[in-house]
N, C-alpha and C positions, 0 to 999 in steps of 0.2 A: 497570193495576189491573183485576183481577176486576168483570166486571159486578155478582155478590152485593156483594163488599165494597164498591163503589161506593155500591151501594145503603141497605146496612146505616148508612155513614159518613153518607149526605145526611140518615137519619132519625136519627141522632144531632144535626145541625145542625138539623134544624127542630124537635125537642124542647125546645132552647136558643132557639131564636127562638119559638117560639110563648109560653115562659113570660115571654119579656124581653117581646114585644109586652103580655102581658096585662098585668104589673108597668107597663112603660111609659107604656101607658092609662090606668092608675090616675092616674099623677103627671098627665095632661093634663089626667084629667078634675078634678083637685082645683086646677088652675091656672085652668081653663075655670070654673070654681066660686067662686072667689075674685073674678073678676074681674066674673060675673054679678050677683054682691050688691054690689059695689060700685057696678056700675052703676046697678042696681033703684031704681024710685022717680025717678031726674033725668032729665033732657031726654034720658038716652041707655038710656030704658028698653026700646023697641022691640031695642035693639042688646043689652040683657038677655036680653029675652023668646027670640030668635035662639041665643042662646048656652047657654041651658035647652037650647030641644031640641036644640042639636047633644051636652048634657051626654047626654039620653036615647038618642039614637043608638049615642055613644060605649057607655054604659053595658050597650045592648042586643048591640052589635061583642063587646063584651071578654064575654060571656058565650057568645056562638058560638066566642069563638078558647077559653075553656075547657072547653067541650063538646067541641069540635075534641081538645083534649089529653087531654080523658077518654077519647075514642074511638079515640084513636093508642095 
């Protein structure tokens, strides 16, 4: 295969993965979310508190991979 066409096909594959990652993020971070408030408040609220900022991280990841896809 053509180094172009090569080329061209891989940015067809990462167009698809970049939106799956973003959609995907989504479902963790609403799993990540579910599972924070259930902790919140009991004896395993430190393991809450953890689980927030990993929510914030995630939240702040899936807005560079959309920037990322606006810019592609």
């Amino acid at each position: 295969m053509d180094e172009l066409l090569k080329f061209q096909k891989d940015q067809e594959v990462f167009k698809v993965l970049l939106a799956h990652w973003i959609n995907h993020s989504a479902d963790h971070i609403e799993g990540y979310a579910e599972w924070m408030e259930k902790l919140k408040g009991s004896s395993m609220d430190a393991v809450s508190q953890e689980i927030a900022l990993a929510i914030e991280k995630m939240e702040e990841s899936r807005k560079h991979l959309m920037k990322a896809k606006i810019l592609f």
